[in-house]
N, CA, C and O atoms as CSV, one atom per row, in Angstrom:
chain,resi,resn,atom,element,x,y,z
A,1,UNK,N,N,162.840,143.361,122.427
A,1,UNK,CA,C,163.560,143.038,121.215
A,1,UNK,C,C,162.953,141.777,120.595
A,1,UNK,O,O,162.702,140.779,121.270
A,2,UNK,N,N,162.732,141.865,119.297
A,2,UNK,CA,C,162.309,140.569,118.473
A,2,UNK,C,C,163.528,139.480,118.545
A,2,UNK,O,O,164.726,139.679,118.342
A,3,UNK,N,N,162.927,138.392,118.859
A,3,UNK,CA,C,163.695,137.192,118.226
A,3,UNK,C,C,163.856,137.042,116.615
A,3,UNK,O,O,163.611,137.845,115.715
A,4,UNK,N,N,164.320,135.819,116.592
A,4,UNK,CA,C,164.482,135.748,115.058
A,4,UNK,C,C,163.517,135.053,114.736
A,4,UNK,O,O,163.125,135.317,113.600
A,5,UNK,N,N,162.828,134.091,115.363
A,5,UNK,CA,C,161.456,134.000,115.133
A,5,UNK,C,C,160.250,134.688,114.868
A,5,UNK,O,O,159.366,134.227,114.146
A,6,UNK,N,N,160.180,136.095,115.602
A,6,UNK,CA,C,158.805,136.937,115.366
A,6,UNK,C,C,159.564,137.401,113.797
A,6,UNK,O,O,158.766,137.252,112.871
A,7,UNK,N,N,160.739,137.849,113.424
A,7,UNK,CA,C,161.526,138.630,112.874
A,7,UNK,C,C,160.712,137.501,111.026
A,7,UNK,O,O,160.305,137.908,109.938
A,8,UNK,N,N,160.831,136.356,111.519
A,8,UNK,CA,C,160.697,135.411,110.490
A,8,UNK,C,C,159.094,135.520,110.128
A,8,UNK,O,O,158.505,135.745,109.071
A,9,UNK,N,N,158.654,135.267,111.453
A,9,UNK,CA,C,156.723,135.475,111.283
A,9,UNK,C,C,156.526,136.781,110.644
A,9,UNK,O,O,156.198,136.792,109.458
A,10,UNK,N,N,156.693,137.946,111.316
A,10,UNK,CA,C,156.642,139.392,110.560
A,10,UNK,C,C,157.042,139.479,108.863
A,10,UNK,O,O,156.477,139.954,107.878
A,11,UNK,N,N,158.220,138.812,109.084
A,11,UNK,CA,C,158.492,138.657,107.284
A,11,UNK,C,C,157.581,138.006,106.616
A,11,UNK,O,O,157.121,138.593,105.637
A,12,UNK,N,N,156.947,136.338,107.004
A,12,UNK,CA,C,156.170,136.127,106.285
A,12,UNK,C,C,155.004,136.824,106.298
A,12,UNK,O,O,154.298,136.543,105.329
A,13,UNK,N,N,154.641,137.456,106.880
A,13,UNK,CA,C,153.529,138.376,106.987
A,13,UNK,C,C,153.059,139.232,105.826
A,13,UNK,O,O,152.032,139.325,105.154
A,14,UNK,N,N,154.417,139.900,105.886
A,14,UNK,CA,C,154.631,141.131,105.146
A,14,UNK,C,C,154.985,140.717,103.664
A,14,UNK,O,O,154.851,141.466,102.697
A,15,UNK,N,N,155.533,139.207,103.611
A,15,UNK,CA,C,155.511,138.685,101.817
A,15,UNK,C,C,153.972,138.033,101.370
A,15,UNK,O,O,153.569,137.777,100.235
A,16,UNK,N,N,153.345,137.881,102.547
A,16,UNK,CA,C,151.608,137.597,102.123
A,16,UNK,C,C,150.769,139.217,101.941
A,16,UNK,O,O,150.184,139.359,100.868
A,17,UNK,N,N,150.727,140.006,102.608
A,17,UNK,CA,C,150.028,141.100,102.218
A,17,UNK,C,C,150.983,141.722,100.569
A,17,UNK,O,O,150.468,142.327,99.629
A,18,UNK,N,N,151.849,141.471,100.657
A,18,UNK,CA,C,152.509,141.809,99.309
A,18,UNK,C,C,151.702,141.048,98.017
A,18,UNK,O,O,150.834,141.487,97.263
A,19,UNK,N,N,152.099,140.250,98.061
A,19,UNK,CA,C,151.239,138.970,97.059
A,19,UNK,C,C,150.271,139.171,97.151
A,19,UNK,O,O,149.917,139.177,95.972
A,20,UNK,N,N,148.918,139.495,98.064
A,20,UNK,CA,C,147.779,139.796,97.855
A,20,UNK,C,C,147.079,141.319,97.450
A,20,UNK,O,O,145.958,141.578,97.011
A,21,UNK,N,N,148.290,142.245,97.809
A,21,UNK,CA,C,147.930,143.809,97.429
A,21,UNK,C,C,148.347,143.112,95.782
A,21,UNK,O,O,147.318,142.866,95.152
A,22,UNK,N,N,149.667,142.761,95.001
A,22,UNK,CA,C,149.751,142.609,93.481
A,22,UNK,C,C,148.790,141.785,92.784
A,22,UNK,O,O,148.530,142.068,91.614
A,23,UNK,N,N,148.129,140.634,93.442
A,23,UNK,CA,C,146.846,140.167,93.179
A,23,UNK,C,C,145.533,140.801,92.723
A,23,UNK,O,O,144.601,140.572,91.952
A,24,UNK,N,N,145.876,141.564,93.453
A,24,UNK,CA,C,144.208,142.306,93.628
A,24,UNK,C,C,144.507,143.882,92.718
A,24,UNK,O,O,143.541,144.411,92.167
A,25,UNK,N,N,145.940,144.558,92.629
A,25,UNK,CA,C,145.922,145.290,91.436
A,25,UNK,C,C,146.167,145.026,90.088
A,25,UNK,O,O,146.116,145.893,89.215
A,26,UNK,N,N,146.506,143.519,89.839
A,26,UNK,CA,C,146.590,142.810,88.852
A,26,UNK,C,C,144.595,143.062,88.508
A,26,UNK,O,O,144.012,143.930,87.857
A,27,UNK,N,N,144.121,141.990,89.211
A,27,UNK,CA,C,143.202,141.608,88.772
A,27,UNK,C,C,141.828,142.805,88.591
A,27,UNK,O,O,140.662,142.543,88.297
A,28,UNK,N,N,142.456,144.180,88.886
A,28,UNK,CA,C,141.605,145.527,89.074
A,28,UNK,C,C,141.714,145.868,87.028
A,28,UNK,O,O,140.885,146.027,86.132
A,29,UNK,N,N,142.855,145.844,87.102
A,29,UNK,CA,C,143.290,146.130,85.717
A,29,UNK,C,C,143.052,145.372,84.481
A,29,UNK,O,O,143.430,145.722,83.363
A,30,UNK,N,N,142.363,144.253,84.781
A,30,UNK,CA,C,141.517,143.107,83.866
A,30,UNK,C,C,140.293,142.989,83.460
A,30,UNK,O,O,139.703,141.909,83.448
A,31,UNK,N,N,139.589,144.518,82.941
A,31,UNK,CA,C,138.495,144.804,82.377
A,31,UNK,C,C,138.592,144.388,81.025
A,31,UNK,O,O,137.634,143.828,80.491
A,32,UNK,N,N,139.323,144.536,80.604
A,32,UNK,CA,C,139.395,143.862,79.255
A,32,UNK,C,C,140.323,143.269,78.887
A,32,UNK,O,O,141.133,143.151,79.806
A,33,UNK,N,N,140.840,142.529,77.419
A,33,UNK,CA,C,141.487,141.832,77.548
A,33,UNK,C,C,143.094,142.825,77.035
A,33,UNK,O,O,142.982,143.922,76.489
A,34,UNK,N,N,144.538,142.168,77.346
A,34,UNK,CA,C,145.190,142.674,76.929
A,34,UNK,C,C,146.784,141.864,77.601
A,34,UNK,O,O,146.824,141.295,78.692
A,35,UNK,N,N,147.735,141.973,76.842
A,35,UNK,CA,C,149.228,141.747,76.871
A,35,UNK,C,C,149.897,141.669,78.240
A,35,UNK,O,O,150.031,142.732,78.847
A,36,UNK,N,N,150.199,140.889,78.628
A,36,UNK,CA,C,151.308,141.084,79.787
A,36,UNK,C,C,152.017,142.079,80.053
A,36,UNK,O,O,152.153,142.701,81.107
A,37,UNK,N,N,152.832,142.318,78.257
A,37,UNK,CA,C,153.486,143.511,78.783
A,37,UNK,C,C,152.811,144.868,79.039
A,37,UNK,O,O,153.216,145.618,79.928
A,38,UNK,N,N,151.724,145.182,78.203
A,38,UNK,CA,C,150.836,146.236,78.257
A,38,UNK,C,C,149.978,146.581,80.067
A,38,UNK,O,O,149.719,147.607,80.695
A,39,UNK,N,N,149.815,145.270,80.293
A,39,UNK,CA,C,149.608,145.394,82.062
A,39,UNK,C,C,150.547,145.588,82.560
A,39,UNK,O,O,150.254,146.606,83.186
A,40,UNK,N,N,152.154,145.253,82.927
A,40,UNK,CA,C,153.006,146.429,83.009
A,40,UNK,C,C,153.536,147.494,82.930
A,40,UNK,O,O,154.335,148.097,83.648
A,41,UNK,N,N,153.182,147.647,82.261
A,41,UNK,CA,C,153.283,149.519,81.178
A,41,UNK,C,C,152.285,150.220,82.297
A,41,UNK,O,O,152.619,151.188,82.981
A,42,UNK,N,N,150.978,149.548,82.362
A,42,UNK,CA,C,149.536,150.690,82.840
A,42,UNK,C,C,149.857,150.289,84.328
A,42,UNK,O,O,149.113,150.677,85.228
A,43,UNK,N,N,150.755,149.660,84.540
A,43,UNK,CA,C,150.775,149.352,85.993
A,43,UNK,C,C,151.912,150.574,86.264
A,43,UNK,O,O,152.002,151.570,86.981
A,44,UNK,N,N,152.456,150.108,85.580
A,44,UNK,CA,C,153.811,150.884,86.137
A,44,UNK,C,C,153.118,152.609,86.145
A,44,UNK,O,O,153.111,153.255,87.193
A,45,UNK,N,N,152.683,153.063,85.109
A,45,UNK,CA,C,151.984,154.531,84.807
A,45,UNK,C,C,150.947,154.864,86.178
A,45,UNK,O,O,150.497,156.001,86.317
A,46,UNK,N,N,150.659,153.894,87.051
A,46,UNK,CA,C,150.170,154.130,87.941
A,46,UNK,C,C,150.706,154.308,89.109
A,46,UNK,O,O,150.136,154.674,90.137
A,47,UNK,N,N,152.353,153.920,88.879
A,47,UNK,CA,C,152.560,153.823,90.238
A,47,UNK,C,C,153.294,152.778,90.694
A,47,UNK,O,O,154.398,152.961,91.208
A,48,UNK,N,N,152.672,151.396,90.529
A,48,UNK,CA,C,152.634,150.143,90.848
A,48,UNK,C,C,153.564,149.038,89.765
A,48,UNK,O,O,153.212,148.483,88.724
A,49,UNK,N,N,155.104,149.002,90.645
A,49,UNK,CA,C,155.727,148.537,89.579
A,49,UNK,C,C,155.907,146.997,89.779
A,49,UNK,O,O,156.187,146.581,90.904
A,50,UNK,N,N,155.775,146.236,88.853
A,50,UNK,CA,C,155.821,144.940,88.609
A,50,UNK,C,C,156.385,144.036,87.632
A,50,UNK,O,O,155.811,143.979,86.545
A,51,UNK,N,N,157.450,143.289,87.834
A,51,UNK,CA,C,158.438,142.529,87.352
A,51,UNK,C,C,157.632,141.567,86.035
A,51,UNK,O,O,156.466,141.185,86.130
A,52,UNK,N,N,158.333,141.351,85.092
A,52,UNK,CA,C,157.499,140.187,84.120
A,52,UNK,C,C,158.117,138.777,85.080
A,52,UNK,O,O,157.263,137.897,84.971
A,53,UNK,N,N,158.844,138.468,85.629
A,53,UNK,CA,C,158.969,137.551,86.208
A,53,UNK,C,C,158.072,137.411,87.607
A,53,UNK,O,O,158.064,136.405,88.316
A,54,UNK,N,N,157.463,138.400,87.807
A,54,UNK,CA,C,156.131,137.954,89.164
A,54,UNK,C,C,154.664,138.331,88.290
A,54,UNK,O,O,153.588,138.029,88.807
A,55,UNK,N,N,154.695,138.844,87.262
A,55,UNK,CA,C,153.603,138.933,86.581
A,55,UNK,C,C,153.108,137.814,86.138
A,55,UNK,O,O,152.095,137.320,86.634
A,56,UNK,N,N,153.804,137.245,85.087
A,56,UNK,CA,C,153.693,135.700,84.538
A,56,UNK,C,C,153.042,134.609,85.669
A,56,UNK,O,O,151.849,134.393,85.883
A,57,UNK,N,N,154.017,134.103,86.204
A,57,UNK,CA,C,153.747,132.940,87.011
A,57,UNK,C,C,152.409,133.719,87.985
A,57,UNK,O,O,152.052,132.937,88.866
A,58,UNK,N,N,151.788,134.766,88.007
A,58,UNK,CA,C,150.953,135.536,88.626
A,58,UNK,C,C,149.974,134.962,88.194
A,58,UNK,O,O,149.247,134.156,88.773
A,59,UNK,N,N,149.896,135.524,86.716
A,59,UNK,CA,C,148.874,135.252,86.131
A,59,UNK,C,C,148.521,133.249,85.613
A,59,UNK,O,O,147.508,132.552,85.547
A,60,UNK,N,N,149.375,133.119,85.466
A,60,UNK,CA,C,149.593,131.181,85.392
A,60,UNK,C,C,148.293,130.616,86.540
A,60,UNK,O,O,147.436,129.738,86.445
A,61,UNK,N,N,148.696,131.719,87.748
A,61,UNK,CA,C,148.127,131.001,89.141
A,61,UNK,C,C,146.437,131.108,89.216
A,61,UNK,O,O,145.562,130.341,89.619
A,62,UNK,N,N,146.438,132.408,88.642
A,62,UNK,CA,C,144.762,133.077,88.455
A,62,UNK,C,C,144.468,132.331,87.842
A,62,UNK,O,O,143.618,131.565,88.296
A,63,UNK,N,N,144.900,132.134,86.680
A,63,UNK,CA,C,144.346,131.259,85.680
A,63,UNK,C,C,143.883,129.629,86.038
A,63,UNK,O,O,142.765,129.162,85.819
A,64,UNK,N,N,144.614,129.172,86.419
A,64,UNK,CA,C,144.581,128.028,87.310
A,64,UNK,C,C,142.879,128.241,88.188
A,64,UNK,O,O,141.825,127.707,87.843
A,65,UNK,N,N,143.016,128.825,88.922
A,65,UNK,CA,C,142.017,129.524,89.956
A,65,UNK,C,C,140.730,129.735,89.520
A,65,UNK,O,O,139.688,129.650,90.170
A,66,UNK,N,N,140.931,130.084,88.094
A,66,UNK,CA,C,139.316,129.802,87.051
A,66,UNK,C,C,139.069,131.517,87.288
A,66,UNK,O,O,137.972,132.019,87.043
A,67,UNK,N,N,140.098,132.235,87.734
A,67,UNK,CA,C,139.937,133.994,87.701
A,67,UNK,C,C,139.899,135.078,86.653
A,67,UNK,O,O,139.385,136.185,86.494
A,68,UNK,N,N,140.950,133.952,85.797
A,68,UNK,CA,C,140.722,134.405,84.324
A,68,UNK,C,C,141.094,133.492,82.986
A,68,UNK,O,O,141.460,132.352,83.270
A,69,UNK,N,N,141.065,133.750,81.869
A,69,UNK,CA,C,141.675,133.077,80.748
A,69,UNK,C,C,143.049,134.004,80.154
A,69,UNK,O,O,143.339,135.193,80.290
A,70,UNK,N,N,143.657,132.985,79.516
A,70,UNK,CA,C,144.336,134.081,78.798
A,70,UNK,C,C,144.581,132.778,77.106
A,70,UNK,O,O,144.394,131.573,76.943
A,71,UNK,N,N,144.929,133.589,76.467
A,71,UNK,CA,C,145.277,133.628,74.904
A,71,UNK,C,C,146.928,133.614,74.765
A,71,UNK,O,O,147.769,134.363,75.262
A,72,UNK,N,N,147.060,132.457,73.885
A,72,UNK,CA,C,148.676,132.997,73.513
A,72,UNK,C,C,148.559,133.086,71.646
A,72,UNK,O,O,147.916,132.296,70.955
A,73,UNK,N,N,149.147,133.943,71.278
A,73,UNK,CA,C,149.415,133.795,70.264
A,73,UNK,C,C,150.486,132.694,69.483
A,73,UNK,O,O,150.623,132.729,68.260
């Protein structure tokens, strides 16, 4: 039986491969340029659904990271 310790390690585990699978289909979908919400839309049409509240601060972080630019109107 797990403690609540492995129970805690396993969780963080499993919220890092999360964050890095939406990372990496974020940043698949950035051939060209385009809308936040429109990368939700083609995300979601794939399958892969994603919140504007983990999208945003997502992309804030890349950006930061020198992974990409973005434009505001």
């Amino acid at each position: 039986m797990e403690t609540g310790n492995e129970e805690q390690i396993l969780s963080g585990i499993i919220q890092e491969m999360r964050r890095g699978t939406i990372t990496l289909a974020v940043l698949s979908q950035l051939r060209e340029p385009q809308y936040g919400y429109s990368l939700i839309a083609h995300m979601s049409e794939k399958g892969f659904v994603i919140e504007a509240n983990t999208l945003y601060p997502l992309l804030r972080r890349l950006e930061k990271q020198g992974l990409l630019e973005s434009l505001w109107d």
